[in-house]
PANU-730865 format. One record per residue (C-alpha): x negated, y negated, z negated. Coordinates in nm, 3 decimals. Layout:
// residues N
[[X, Y, Z]] ...
This chain:
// residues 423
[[0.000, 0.000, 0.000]] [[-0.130, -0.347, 0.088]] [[-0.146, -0.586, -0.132]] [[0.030, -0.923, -0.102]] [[-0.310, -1.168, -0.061]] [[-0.379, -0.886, 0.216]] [[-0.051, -0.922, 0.378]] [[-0.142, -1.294, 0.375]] [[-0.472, -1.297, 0.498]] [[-0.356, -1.061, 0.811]] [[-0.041, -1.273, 0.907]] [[-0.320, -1.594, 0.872]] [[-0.524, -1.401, 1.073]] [[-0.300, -1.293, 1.350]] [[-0.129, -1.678, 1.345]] [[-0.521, -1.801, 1.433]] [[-0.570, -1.540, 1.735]] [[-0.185, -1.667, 1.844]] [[-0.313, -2.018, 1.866]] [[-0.671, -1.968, 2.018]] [[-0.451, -1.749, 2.317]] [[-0.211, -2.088, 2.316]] [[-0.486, -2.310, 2.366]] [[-0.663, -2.097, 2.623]] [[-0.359, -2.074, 2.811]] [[-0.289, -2.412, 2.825]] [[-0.666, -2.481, 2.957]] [[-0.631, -2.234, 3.202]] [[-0.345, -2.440, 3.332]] [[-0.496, -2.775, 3.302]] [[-0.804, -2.645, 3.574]] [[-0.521, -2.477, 3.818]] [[-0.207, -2.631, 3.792]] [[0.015, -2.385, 4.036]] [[-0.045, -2.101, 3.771]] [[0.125, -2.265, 3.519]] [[0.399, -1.970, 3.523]] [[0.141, -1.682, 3.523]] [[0.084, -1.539, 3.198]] [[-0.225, -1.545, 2.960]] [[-0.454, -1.274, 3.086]] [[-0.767, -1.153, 2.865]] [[-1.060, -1.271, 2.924]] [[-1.189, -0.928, 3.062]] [[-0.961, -0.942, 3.355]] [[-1.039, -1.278, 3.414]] [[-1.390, -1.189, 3.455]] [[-1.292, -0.885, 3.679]] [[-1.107, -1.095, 3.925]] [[-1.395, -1.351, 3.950]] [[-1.623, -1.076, 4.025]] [[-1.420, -0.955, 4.295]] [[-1.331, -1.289, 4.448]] [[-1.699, -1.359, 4.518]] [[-1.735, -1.502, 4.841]] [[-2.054, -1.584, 5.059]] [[-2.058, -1.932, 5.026]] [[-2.088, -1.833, 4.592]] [[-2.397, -1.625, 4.653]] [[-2.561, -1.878, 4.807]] [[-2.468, -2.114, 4.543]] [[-2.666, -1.856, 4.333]] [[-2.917, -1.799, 4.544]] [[-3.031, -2.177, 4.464]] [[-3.123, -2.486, 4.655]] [[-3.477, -2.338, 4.806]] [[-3.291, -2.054, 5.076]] [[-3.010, -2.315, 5.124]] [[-3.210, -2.584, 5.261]] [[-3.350, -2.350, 5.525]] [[-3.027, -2.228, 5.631]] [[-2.876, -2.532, 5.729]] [[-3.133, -2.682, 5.998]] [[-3.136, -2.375, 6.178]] [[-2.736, -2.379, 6.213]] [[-2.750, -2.772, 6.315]] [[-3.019, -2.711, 6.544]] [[-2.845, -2.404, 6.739]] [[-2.499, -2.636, 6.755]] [[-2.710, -2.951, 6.885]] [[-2.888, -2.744, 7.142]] [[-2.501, -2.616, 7.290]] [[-2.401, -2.957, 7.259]] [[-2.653, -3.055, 7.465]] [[-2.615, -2.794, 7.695]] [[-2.263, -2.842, 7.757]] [[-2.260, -3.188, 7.821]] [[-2.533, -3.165, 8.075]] [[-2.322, -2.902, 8.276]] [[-2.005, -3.164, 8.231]] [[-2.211, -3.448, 8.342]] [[-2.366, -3.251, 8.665]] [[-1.978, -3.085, 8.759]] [[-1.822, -3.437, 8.741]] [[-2.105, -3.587, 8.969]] [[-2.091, -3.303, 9.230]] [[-1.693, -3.330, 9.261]] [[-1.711, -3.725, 9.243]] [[-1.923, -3.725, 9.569]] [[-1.684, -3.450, 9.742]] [[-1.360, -3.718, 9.780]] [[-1.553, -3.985, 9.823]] [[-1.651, -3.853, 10.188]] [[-1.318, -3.767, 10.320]] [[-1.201, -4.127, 10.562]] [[-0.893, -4.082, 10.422]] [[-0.920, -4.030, 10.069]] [[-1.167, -4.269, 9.947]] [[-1.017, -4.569, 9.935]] [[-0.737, -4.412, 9.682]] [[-1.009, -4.247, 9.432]] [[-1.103, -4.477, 9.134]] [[-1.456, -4.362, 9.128]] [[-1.488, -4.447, 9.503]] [[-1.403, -4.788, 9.437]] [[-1.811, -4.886, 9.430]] [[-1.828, -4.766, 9.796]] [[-1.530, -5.011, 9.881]] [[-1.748, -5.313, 9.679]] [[-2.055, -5.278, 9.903]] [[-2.118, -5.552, 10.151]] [[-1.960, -5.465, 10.489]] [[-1.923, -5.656, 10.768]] [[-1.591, -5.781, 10.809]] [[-1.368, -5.592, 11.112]] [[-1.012, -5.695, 11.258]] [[-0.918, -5.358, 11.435]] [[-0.805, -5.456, 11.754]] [[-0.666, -5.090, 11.896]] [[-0.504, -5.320, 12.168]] [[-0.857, -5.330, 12.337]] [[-0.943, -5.010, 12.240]] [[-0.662, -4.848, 12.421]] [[-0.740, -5.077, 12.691]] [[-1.080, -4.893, 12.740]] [[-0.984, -4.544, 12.685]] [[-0.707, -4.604, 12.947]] [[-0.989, -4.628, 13.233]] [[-1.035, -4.252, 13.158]] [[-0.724, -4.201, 13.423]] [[-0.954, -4.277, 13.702]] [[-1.234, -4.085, 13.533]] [[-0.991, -3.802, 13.538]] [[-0.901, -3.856, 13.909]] [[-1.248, -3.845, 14.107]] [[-1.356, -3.513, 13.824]] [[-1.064, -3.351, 14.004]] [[-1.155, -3.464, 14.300]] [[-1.524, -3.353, 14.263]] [[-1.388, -3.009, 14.140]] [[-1.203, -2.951, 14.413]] [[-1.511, -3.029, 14.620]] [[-1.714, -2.798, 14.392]] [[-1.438, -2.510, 14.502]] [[-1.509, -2.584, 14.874]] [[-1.893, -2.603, 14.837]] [[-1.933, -2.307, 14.719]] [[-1.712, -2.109, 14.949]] [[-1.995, -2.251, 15.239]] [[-2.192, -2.101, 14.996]] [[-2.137, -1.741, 15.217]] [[-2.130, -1.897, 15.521]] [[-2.476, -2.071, 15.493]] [[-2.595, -1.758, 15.381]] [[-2.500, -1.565, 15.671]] [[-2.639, -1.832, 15.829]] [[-2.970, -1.837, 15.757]] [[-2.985, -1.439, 15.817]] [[-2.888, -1.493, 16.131]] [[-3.152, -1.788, 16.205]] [[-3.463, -1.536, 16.029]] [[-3.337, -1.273, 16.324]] [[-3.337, -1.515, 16.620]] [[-3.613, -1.632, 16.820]] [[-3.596, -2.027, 16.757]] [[-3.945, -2.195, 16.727]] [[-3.882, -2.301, 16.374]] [[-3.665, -1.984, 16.203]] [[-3.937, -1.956, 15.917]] [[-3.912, -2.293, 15.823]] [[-3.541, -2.357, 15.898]] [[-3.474, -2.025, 15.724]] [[-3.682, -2.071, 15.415]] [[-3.500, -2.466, 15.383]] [[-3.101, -2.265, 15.395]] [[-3.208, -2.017, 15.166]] [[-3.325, -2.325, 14.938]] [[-3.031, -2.533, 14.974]] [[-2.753, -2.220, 14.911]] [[-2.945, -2.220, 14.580]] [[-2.947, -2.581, 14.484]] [[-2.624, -2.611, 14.632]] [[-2.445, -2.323, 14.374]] [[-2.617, -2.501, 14.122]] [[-2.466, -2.844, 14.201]] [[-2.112, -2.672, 14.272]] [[-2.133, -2.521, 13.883]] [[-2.249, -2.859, 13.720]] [[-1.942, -2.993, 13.900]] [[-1.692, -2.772, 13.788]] [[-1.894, -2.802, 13.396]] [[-1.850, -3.152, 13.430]] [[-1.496, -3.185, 13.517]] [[-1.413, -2.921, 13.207]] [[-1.604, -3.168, 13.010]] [[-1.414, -3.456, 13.090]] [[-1.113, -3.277, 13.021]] [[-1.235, -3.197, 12.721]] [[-1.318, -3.589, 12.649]] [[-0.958, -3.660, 12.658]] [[-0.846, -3.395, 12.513]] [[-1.009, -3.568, 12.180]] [[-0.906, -3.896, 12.265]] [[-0.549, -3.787, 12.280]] [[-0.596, -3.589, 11.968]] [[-0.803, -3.917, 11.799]] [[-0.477, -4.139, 11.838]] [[-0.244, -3.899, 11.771]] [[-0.368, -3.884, 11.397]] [[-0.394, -4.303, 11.401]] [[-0.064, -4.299, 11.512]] [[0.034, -4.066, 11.191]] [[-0.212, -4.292, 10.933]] [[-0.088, -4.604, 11.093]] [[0.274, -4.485, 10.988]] [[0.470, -4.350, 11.324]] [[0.564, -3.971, 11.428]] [[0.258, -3.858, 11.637]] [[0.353, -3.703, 11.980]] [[0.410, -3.344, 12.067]] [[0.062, -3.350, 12.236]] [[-0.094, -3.419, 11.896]] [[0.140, -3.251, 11.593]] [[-0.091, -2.986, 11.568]] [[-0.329, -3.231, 11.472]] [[-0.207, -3.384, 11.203]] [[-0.239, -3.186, 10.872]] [[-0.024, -3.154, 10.539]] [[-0.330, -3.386, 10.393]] [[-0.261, -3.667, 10.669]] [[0.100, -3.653, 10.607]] [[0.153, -3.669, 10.259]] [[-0.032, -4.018, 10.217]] [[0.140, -4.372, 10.197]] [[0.243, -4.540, 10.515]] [[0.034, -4.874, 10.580]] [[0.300, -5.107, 10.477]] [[0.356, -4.980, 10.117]] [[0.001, -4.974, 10.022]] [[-0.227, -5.238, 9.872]] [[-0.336, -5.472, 10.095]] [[-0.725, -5.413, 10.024]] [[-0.682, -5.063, 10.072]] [[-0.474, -5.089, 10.418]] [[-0.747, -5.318, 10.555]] [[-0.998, -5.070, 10.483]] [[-0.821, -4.786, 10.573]] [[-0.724, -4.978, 10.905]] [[-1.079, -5.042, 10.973]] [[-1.202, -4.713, 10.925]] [[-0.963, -4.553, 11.151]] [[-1.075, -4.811, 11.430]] [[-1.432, -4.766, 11.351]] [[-1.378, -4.435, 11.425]] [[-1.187, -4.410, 11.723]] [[-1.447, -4.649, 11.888]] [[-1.732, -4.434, 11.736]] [[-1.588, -4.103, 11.914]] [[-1.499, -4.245, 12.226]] [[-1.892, -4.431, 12.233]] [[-2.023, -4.109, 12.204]] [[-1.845, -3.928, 12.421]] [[-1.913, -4.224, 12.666]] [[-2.276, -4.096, 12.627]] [[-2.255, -3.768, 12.681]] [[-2.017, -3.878, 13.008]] [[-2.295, -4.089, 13.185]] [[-2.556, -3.838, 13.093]] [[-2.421, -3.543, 13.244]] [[-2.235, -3.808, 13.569]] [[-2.655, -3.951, 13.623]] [[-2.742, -3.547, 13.645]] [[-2.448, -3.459, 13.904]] [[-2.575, -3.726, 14.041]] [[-2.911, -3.663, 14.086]] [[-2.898, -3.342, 14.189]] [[-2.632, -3.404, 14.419]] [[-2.907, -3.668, 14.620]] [[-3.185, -3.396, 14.574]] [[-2.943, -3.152, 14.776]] [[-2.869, -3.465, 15.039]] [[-3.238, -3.484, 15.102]] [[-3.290, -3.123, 15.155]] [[-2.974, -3.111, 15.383]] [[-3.064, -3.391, 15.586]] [[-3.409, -3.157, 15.659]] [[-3.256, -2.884, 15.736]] [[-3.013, -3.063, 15.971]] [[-3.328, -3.259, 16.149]] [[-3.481, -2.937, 16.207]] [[-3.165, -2.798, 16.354]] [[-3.119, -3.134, 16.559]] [[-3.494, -3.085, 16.698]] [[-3.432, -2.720, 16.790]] [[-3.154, -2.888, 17.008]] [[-3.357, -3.126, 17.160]] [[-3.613, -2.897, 17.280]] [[-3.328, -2.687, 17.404]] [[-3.177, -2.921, 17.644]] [[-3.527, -3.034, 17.760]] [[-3.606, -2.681, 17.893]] [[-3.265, -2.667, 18.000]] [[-3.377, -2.759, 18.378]] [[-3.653, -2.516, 18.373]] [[-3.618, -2.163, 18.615]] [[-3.748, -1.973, 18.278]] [[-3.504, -2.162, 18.065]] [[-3.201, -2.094, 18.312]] [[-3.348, -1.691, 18.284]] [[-3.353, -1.724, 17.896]] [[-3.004, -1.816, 17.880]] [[-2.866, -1.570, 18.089]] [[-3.030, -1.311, 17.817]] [[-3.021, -1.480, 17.545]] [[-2.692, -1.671, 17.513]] [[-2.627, -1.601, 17.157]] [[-2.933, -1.876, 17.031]] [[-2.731, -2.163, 17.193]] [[-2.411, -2.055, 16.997]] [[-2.622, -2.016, 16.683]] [[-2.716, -2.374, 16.728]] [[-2.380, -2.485, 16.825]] [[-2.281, -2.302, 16.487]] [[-2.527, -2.464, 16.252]] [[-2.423, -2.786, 16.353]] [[-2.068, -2.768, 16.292]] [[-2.103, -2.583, 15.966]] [[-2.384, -2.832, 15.837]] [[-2.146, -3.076, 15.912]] [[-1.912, -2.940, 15.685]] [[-2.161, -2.960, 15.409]] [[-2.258, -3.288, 15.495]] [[-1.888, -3.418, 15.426]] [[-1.820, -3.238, 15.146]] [[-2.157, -3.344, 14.950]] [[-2.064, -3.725, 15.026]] [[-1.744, -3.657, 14.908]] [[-1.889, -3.511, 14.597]] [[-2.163, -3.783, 14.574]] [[-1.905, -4.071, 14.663]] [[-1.653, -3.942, 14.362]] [[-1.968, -3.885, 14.111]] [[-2.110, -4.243, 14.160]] [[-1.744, -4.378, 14.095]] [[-1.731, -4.218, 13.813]] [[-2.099, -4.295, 13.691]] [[-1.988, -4.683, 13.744]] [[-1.645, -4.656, 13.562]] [[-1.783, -4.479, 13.267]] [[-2.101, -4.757, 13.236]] [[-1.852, -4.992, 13.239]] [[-1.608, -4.824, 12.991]] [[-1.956, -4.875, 12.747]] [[-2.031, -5.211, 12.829]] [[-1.685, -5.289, 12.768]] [[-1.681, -5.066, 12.453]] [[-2.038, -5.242, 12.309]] [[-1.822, -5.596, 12.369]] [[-1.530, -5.533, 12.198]] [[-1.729, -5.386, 11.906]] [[-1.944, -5.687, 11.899]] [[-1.696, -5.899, 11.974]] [[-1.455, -5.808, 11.654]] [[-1.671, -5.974, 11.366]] [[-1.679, -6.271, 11.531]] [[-1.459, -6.571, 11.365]] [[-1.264, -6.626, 11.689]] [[-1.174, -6.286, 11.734]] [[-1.066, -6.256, 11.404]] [[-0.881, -6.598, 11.321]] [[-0.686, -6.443, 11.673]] [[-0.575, -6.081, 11.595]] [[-0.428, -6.128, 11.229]] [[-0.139, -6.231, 11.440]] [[-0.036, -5.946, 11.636]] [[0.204, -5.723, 11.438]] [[0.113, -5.386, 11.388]] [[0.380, -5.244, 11.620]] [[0.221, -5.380, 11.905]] [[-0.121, -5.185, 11.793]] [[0.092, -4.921, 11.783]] [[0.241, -4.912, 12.071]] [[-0.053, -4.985, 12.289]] [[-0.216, -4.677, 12.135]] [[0.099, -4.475, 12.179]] [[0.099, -4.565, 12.555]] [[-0.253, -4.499, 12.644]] [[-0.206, -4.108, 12.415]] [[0.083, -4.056, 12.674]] [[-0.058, -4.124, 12.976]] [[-0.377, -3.955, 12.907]] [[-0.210, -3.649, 12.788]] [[-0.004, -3.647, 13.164]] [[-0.369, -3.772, 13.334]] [[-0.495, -3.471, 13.180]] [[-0.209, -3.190, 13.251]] [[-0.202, -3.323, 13.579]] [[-0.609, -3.290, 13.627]] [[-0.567, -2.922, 13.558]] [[-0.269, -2.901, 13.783]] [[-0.437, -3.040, 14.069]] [[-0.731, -2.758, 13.989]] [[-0.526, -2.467, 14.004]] [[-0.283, -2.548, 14.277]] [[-0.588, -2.615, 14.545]] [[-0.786, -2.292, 14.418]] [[-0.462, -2.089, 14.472]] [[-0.427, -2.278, 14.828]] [[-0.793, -2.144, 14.927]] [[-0.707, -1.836, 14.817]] [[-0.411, -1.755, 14.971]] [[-0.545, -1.898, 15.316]] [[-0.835, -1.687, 15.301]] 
């Protein structure tokens, strides 16, 4: 049996261990607040849950300020070095693509980061397309003599055969001069299937010239805000026909898109000018080459004639021709046939030399009307025409080229299916 100062000293006792768990508890919920409702745990448990709690970020809290300080540079350094690395590769993507729109005509002057290339110092242009179309509309005569002069190319080389036989026949006959008069056709068939071929290439390659030109204002027509014709829809891309018509767009931009579009019509039809009076000076020089050698051969034939009808009088000549009738035809032959050469090579050479002149001029008159566009007159003079009259000039010039050019080919086939159904 317990006493009653025992009973007292326990109940004291367990009143003290009461109060230290009271004030524990309420420390514990001083530090955390949102376990205010959790119940006092013992210490021991409390311990257990720190212990499994411990996180990496603890140990090295433990692990003290020496290992810590050597961790941390080498983390920086690693995420400064893919910084780095990434912003150089952002840098070099955004410069490649900036310099990608920039060169498309048609997109640069709507690209923010082109807007540099539209503040550099350029001379200042007034498109005049009116003159332009002026120019390329000379091309219908240019069209006219290349069919002509492929025509001739078609006839030239069927007396291609014919000269052929012809100097066979001269190597077998007993003239004075066959070696030389045979050795001067065999020549002239090949210079003369040469010429015939550089004929024919050359009127391809005018057709070809307009073929661009038409193609060229049928996508001005479309930027300068009309439906291009049938000729030229194929041109014109989904690009070209989403964009703004001229009207509706800044002013700035308009100009420069304007100009642009001029500069480059004149650029293609200058160098296809070029390449025009290049290959028309060749024709023609090799068409004079083969006049020279045919006016040899026709002196030697014209000779041989001459000394002919001087021994005509003669009791051997009169004995000759009773035996030999068939030189004096032969003769009689080469004539007639080298005349046929003759008029078809100055046919040729008459319709190449046009052309040569018409296509110099078309330059001079193209180098003028470049020049003659950044000067003041010419400019305080053409911000006055409308732009419908631009367009229409250009839309007039497209049509008749495209119908110069159908007809060219027209002209071709109907005269080689002529020769070939009369021979």
């Amino acid at each position: 049996m317990l006493t009653q100062e025992e009973l007292s000293s326990n109940e004291s006792d367990y009143e003290e261990e009461v109060e230290k768990s009271i004030e524990l508890f309420v420390d514990n919920n001083q530090e955390d607040p949102h376990n205010c409702l959790e119940p006092p745990t013992p210490l021991l448990e409390k311990q257990a849950q720190k212990n499994l709690t411990h996180t990496p970020e603890d140990t090295d809290k433990d692990t003290g300020p020496l290992l810590k300080n050597r961790r941390i540079p080498l983390g920086l350094s690693w995420r400064v070095a893919v910084c780095l690395v990434l912003v150089a590769l952002f840098v070099a993507a955004f410069l490649s693509f900036s310099k990608v729109p920039c060169k498309v005509p048609f997109i640069h002057g709507y690209q923010s980061r082109c807007v540099g290339k539209l503040d550099l110092p350029r001379s200042v242009v007034t498109p005049d397309f009116i003159r332009l179309a002026w120019v390329q509309s000379q091309l219908e005569s240019v069209m006219e003599d290349s069919a002509s002069t492929s025509t001739v190319a078609v006839d030239m080389k069927d007396l291609e055969m014919e000269i052929r036989d012809l100097g066979t026949r001269v190597m077998h006959s007993s003239l004075a001069s066959k070696d030389a008069l045979g050795r001067g056709l065999k020549l002239f068939v090949h210079e003369a299937k040469a010429a015939s071929g550089r004929l024919q290439e050359f009127g391809n390659h005018v057709w070809g010239v307009v073929d661009r030109i038409v193609s060229e204002n049928g996508h001005v027509l479309t930027m300068l805000g009309t439906k291009p014709l049938e000729k030229t829809e194929e041109f014109s891309s989904s690009v070209t026909n989403s964009l703004m018509l001229v009207e509706h767009e800044i002013p700035a931009i308009a100009r420069v898109r304007s100009e642009d579009l001029w500069l480059e019509g004149v650029e293609l039809l200058n160098r296809s000018l070029r390449k025009l009076i290049h290959k028309a000076q060749s024709n023609v020089d090799s068409l004079q080459d083969l006049g020279v050698r045919l006016n040899t051969i026709q002196g030697m034939i014209v000779a041989e004639g001459h000394k002919h009808r001087e021994e005509e009088q003669t009791l051997i000549w009169r004995l000759w021709r009773r035996w030999f009738k068939d030189e004096r035809k032969l003769l009689a032959h080469s004539v007639t046939l080298l005349q046929k050469v003759q008029d078809d090579h100055q046919r040729a050479l008459s319709h190449m030399i046009r052309v040569l002149l018409v296509v110099e001029q078309m330059s001079n008159d193209l180098a003028n009307l470049k020049k003659g566009t950044v000067t003041p007159t010419i400019i305080a003079g053409s911000y006055g025409i409308p732009i419908e009259s631009h367009i229409t000039s250009i839309q007039g010039v497209t049509e008749r080229l495209a119908y110069g050019q159908a007809r060219m080919r027209e002209i071709e086939d109907s005269y080689r299916r002529e020769k070939f159904i009369s021979s």
